[in-house]
C-alpha positions in Angstrom: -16.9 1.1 -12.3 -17.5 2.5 -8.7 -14.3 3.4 -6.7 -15.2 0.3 -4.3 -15.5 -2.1 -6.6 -12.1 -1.2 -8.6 -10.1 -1.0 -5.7 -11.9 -4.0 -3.7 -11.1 -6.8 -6.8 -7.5 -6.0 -6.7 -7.6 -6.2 -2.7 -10.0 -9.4 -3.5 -6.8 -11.3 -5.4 -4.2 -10.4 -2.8 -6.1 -11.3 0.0 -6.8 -14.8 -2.2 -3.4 -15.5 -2.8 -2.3 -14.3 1.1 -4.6 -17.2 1.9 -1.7 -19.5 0.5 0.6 -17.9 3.1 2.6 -14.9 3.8 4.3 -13.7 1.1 6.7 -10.6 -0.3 5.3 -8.0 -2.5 6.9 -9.5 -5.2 5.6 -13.2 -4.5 2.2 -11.3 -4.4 2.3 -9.6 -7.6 3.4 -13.1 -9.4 0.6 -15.3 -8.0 -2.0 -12.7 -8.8 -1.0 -11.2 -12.0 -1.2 -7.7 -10.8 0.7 -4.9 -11.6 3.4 -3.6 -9.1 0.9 -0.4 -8.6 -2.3 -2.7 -8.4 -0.9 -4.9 -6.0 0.3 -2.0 -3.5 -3.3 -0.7 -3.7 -4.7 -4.2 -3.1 -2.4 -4.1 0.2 -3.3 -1.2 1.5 -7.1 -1.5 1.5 -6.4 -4.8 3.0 -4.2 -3.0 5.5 -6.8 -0.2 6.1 -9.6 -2.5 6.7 -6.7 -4.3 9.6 -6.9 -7.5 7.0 -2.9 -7.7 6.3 0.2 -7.2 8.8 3.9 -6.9 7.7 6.5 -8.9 8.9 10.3 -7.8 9.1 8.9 -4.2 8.4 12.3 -3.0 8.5 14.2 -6.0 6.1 14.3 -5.3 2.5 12.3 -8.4 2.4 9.1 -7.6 3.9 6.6 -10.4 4.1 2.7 -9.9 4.5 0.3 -12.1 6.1 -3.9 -12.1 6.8 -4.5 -11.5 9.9 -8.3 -11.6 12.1 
């Protein structure tokens, strides 16, 4: 499996389930099934790419929402 394609399906379910609405890491992790570690790197492709924004950045409770 190319590096593209391994990362890109994890970042493919968190975008899917950010589509629901913004949600915590944790919220994120439950609705897609995804490991704490696969989730994070699902996030930040999404947040390279300028796909996914955090809210509260500085809460303990940071939510993430699509953006563009």
């Amino acid at each position: 499996m190319e590096s593209d394609e391994y990362f890109g399906m994890k970042a493919g379910k968190v975008w899917e389930s950010l589509c629901k609405g913004t949600k915590t890491l944790t919220q994120i992790q439950k609705a897609t099934g995804l490991t704490l570690r696969d989730t994070s790197m699902g996030l930040g492709w999404l947040a390279r790419e300028g796909k996914v924004h955090p809210e509260n950045a500085k809460s303990k409770n940071v939510r993430f929402k699509l953006i563009g």
